[in-house]
C-alpha positions in Angstrom: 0.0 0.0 0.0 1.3 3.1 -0.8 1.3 5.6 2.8 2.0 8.9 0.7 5.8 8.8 1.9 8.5 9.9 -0.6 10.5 7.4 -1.6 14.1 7.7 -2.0 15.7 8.0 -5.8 17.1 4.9 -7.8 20.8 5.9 -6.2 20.6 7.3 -2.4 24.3 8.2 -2.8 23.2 10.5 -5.7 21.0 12.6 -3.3 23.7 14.7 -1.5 25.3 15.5 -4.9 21.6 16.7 -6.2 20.8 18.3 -3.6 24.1 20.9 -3.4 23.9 21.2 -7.1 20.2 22.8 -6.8 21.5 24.7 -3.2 24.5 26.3 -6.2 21.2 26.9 -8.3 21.9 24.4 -11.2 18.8 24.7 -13.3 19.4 21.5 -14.3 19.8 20.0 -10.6 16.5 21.8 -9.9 14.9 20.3 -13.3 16.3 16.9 -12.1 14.1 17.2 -8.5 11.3 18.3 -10.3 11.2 15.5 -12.0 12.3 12.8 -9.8 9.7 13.8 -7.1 6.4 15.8 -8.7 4.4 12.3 -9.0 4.7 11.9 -5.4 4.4 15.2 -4.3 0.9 15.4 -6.7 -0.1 12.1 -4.7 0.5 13.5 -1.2 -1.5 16.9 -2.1 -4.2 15.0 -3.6 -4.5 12.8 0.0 -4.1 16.5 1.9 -6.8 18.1 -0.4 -9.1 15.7 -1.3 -10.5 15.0 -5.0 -12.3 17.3 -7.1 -10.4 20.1 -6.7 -9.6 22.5 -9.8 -6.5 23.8 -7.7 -3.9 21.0 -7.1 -1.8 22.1 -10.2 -1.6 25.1 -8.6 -0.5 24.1 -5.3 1.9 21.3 -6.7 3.5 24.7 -8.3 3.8 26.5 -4.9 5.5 23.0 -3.5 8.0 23.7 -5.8 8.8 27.1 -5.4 8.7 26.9 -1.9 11.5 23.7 -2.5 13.5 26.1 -4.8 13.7 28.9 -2.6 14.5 27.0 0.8 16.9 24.4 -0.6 19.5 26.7 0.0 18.9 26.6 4.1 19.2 22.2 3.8 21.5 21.2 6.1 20.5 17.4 5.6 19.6 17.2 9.3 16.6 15.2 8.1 16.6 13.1 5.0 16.0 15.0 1.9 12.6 13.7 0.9 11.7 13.9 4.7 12.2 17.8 4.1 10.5 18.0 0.8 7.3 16.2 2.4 7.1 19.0 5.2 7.5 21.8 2.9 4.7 19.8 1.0 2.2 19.1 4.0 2.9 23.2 5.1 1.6 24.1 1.7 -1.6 22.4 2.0 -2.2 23.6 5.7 -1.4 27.1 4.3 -4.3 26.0 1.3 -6.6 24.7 3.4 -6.8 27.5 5.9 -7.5 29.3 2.6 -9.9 27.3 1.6 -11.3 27.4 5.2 -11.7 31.0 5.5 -13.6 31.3 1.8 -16.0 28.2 3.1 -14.6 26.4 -0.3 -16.1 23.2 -1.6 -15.0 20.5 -4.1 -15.8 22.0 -7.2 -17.1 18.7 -8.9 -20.0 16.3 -7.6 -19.6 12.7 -7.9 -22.1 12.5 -9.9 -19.8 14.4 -12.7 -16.8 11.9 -11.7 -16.9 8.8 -14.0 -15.4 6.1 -12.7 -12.2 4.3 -14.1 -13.0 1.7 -16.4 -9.6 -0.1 -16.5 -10.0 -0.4 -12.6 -10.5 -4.7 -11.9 -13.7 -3.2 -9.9 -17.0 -3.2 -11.5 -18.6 0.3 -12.3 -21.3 0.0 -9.3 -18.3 -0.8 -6.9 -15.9 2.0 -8.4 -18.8 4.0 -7.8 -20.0 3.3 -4.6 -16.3 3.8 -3.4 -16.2 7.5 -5.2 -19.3 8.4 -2.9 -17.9 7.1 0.3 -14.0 8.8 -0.8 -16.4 11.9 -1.5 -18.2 11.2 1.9 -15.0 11.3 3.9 -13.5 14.6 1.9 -16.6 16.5 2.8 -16.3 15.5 6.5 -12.6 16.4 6.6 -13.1 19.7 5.0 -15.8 20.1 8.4 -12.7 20.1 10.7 -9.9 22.7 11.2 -6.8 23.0 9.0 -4.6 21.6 11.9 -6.9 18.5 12.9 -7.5 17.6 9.0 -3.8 17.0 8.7 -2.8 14.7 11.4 -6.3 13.1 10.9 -5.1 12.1 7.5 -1.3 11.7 8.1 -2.4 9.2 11.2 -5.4 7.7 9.9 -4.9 7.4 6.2 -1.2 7.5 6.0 -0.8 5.5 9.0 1.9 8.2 10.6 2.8 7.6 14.2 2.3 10.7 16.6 5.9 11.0 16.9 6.6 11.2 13.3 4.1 13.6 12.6 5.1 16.3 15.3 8.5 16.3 13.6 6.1 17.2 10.0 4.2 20.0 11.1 6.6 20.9 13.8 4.5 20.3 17.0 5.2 18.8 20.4 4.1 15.8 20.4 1.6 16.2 22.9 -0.4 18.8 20.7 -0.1 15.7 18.0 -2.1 13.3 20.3 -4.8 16.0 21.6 -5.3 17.3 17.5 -5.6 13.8 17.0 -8.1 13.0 19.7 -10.5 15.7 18.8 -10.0 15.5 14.9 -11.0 11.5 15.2 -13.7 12.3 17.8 -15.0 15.2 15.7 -14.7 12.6 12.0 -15.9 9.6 13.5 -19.6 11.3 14.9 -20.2 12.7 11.7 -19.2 9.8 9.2 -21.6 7.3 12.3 -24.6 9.4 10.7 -23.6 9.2 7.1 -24.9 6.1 5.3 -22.4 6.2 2.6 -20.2 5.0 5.1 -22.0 2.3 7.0 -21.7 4.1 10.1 -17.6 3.9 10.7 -16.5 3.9 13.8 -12.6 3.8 15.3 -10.8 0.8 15.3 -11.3 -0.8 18.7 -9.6 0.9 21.6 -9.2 3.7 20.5 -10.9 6.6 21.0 
């Protein structure tokens, strides 16, 4: 299962030597991390902002401008793609807390989606999981900025507390009480939604 993490390039060795060619401003260098990582950095966004959104081009953009114009300040305490997915998951809080404060909505029903028909699911299946997905996104986009992230880095990426504080730069003692409420808040809503058979935690947790 893919957990949204950035992988590593073919060569790890080849990282260091990337990286201070882009910090020297090597067009080429900066091309080369364009390349190697905008797949996963559209994958990540898309998990952070939720399907049906007209702006994730956009945002993917900003990701990379952001990359560029920090890169210089790397000091490889963390692993690079460790570094590229924070700049990435502070992008979308900053868009979401945008998105928050206009009362935004995904700009396409499912009704409009079609479903992919190279997927081994049937249509009726393919569809039925569209609604819940949609279900989910439009109780997510209910909670705060803040929550909505470490609901989805915990719960959908399957991110322990610890690691997260270190993404969105948190004690992690404000990770676990986010958490708490976020899941508290998600999981009363999606009990009265039928599109998603009334989910509840996993057991024990709370």
């Amino acid at each position: 299962m893919n957990t949204g993490k950035l992988h590593a390039a073919a060569d790890p060795a080849a990282q260091p030597d990337l990286v201070a060619r882009c910090q020297r401003g090597d067009k080429e260098a900066l091309g080369e991390l364009y390349r190697q990582y905008r797949g996963e950095v559209a994958r990540n966004l898309h998990r952070m902002l939720g399907p049906g959104r007209g702006d994730l081009e956009d945002v993917l953009q900003e990701v990379f401008i952001e990359v560029f114009r920090s890169i210089a300040r790397f000091r490889g305490d963390a692993k690079v793609t460790t570094w590229l997915y924070r700049v990435c998951v502070n992008v979308a809080l900053q868009r979401l807390r945008k998105r928050k404060r206009r009362a935004e909505v995904s700009s396409e029903a499912v009704g409009e989606r079609v479903p992919d028909m190279q997927s081994a699911e049937t249509p009726e299946r393919a569809l039925d999981n569209m609604r819940r997905l949609d279900a989910v996104y439009r109780i997510l986009d209910e909670l705060s900025p803040k929550k909505r992230v470490v609901f989805i880095l915990h719960e959908i990426e399957g991110r322990e507390p610890k690691e997260i504080a270190g993404i969105v730069g948190a004690p992690v003692l404000t990770v676990r009480t986010r958490l708490h409420y976020a899941r508290k808040e998600f999981y009363a809503r999606a009990a009265g939604d039928a599109r998603l058979d009334g989910a509840a935690p996993a057991q024990g947790e709370s």
